[in-house]
N, C-alpha and C positions, 0 to 999 in steps of 0.2 A: 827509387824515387829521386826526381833531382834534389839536390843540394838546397838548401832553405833559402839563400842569398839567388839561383837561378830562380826556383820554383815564387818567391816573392816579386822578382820583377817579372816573371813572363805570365803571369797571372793579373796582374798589377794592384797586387796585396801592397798596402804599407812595407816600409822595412817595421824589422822588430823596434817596439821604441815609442811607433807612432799611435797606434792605435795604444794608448795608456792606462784605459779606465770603462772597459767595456760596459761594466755596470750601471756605470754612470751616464750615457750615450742616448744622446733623445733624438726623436726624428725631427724633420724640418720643421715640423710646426707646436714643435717643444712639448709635446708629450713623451714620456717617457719610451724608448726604443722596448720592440717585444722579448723577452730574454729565452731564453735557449738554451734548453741543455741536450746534449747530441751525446747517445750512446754509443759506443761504439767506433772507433777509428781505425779502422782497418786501409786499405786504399779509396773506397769509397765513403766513407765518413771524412775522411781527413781531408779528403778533397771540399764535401759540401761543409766541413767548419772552417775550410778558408774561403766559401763564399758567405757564407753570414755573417765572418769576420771582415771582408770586404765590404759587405751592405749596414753594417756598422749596426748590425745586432748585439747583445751581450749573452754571450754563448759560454756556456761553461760545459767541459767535456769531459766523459771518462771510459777509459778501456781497461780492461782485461788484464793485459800488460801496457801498465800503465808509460815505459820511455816510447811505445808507441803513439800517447798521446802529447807527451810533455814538449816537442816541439813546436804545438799551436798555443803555447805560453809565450813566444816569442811573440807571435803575432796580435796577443791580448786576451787569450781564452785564458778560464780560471780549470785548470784541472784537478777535478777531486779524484777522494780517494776510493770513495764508494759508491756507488747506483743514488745512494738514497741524498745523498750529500748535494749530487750534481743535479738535483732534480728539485731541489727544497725550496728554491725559490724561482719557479721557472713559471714562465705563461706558456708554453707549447715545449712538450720532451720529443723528441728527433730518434725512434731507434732504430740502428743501421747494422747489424748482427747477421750472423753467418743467415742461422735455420730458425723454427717455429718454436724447436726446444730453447736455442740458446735466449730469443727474446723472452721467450715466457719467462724462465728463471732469472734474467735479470729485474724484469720486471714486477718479481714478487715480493722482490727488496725495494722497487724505488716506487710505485706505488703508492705503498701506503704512508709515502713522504709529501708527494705529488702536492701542490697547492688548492685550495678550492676554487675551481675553474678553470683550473689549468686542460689543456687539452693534448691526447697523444696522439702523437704523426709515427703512424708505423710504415716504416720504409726498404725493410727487408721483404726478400721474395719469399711469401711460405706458402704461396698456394691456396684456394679458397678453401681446405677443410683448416688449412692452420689459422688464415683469417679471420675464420670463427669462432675457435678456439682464445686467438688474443681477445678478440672482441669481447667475447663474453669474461675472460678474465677483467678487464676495463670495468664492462659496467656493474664489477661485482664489486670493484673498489666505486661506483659513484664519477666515475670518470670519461670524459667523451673520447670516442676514438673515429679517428680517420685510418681509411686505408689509403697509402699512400707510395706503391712503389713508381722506381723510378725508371726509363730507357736513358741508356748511357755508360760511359766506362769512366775510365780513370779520369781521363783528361777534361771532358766536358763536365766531371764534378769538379774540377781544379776549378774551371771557365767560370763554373756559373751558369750552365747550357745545359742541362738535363732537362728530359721531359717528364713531367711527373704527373700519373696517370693518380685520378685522386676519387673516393667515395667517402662519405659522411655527411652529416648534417646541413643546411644552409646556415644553420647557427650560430655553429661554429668557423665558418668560412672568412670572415673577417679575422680573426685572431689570429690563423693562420695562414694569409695571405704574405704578409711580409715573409715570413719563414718561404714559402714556395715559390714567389717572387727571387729570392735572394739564393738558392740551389739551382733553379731551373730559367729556361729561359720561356716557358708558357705551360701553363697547366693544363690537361685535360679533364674535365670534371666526369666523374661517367654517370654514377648514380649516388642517391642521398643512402643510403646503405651500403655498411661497408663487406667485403667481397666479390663487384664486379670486379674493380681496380686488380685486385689481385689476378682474376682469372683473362683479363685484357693483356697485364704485365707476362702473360705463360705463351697468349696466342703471339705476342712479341716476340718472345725469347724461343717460340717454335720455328718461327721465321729466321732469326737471328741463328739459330745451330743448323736451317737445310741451307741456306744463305752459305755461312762460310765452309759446311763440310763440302758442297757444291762447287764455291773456288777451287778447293781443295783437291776434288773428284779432277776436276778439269785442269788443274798443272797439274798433277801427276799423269795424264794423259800425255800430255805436251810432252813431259821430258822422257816420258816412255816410247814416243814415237820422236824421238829428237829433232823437234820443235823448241823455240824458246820461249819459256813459261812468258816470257813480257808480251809476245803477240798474243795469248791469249786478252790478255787486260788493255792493247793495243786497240784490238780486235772491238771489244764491246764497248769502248769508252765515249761515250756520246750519243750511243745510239741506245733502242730501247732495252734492252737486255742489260743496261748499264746499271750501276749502284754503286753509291760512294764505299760505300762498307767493303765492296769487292776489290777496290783496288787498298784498302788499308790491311785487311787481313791479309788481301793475295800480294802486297809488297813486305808485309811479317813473313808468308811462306818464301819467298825468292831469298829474301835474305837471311833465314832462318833467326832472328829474332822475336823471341818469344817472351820479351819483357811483358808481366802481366798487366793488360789493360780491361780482362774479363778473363780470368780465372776457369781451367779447366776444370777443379771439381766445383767449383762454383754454376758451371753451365748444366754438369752432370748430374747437381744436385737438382736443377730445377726441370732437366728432362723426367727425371722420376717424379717431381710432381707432375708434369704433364702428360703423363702416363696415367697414373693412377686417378687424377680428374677427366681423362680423358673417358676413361675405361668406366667411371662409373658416368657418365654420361653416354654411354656405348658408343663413342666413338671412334671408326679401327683406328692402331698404333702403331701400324706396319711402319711406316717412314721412320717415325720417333723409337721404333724398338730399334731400328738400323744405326740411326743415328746414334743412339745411345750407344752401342757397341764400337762406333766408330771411334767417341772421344774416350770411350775406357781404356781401347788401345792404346789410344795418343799420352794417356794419366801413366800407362803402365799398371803391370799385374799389381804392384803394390802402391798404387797412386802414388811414386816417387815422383812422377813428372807434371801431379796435383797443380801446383802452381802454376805452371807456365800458360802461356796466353791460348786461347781458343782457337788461335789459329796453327797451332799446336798439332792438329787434328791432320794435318798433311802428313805426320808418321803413319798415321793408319793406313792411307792408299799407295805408301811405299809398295814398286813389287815384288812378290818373295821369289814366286820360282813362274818362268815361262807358262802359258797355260797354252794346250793343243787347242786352236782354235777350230777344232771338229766338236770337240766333245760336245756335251747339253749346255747350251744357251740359258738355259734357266736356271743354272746353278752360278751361285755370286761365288768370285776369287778374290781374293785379296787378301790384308791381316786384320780387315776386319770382318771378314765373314766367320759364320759359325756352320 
């Protein structure tokens, strides 16, 4: 992550200093600003608490490991120490958490702190059986929930530029306006029930893993027929076959930087929900079981290589040994074939 002094100006956060009293913070027209408590600061939370910190909400934050979160105290967040603490005076809770397990058990603790009225923005991907799941946790405490996940990485949570695919109430929609104004740069509303959002955020993130294992498929072509992987992204740039996404991940492959901007087990984890919503939906998972195999390759047998960015996923179509090009056409080679 950059440096607090870059990552403040090329964001264009305050320096530490300025923003003094987030609590205190009213919108233009002197009601009091919405306040915010954001679970969770992993690289995608900490991105969107320095956009509510920017739109001059008063956001109090807490993580896990807490010196994860304590550098958005420079910028004006109050970081607690516990779930229920960060939550006790909030009009809208932000939860930004790996999987379905780890929101629920946070949320079993800050819940029953929660304000009356307060509203929760679930913002992690769990997939529509986990979306049900929180939900009905929610409205067991008396509490409204949005599902709320989001399209985007690291950066465009820095920006302020994500797109937030959103279902819940019209009720509730005002109160959490500012909050999704202030992450994203436009919301998609899908439905007033929470659960589409969720299973819209999968058909995305379907897309998003054939998308870059496809770059991927296709420079390791190139540099196997000694071709330069840049003609391929030469090749498609402008015309219809183009997409911005392809030349970001396919200039991570060329240069093998793999600084995480979407997390391999992070992609891994949500092809296994789209698996198993798929399947109970009966629809085939041949691509998605491929895919899957592809970036477990790329994680390594013991997910040592977890972290690393998505586009990661070019170790998998590395090739291992010459293939007779007589043999069966129908049999897949490579290191991620099984």
């Amino acid at each position: 992550m950059a440096g607090m002094t870059d990552m403040t100006d090329m964001m264009g956060v305050a320096a530490p200093g300025v923003v003094e009293d987030p609590v205190g913070a009213v919108r233009p027209d002197g009601a009091p600003a919405t306040r915010v408590a954001l679970l969770g600061t992993g690289a995608m939370g900490y991105g969107m608490a320095v956009s509510l910190l920017r739109a001059g909400l008063a956001t109090t934050v807490w993580n896990r490991t807490r010196a994860k979160a304590e550098p958005l105290a420079r910028l004006g967040a109050v970081v607690a120490d516990e779930p229920a603490d960060a939550v006790r005076d909030a009009d809208v809770v932000l939860t930004v958490l790996f999987d379905a397990d780890a929101v629920a058990d946070v949320m079993a603790a800050a819940l029953p702190a929660m304000p009356r009225g307060a509203v929760w923005l679930q913002s992690a991907t769990v997939g529509a059986e986990g979306t049900a799941r929180l939900a009905e946790l929610a409205e067991a405490h008396g509490v409204a929930f949005v599902d709320a996940p989001v399209l985007g990485t690291r950066k465009p949570a820095l920006a302020g530029r994500l797109v937030v695919l959103a279902a819940g109430p019209d009720v509730v929609r005002p109160l959490v306006t500012p909050v999704l104004n202030a992450i994203g740069e436009r919301t998609v509303w899908v439905a007033d029930e929470p659960g589409a959002a969720s299973r819209l955020k999968l058909v995305a993130n379907a897309w998003i893993a054939t998308l870059t294992a496809g770059v991927a498929q296709s420079v390791a072509l190139a540099r196997a027929w000694d071709l330069d992987p840049q003609l391929f992204l030469d090749a498609i740039d402008g015309g219809a076959p183009d997409s911005p996404y392809a030349h970001i991940k396919g200039a991570a492959m060329l240069s093998g930087d793999f600084e995480p901007q979407f997390q391999l087990d992070g992609l891994r984890k949500d092809l296994a929900l789209i698996v198993a919503d798929a399947r109970r939906a009966g629809v085939p998972t041949a691509l998605v079981d491929t895919l899957a195999r592809a970036y477990a390759v790329a994680a390594g047998a013991d997910d040592e290589r977890g972290g690393q960015d998505i586009a990661a996923v070019i170790d998998a179509f590395r090739p291992a040994v010459a293939v007779d090009p007589s043999s069966s056409a129908d049999s897949p080679h490579g290191r991620h074939a099984t």
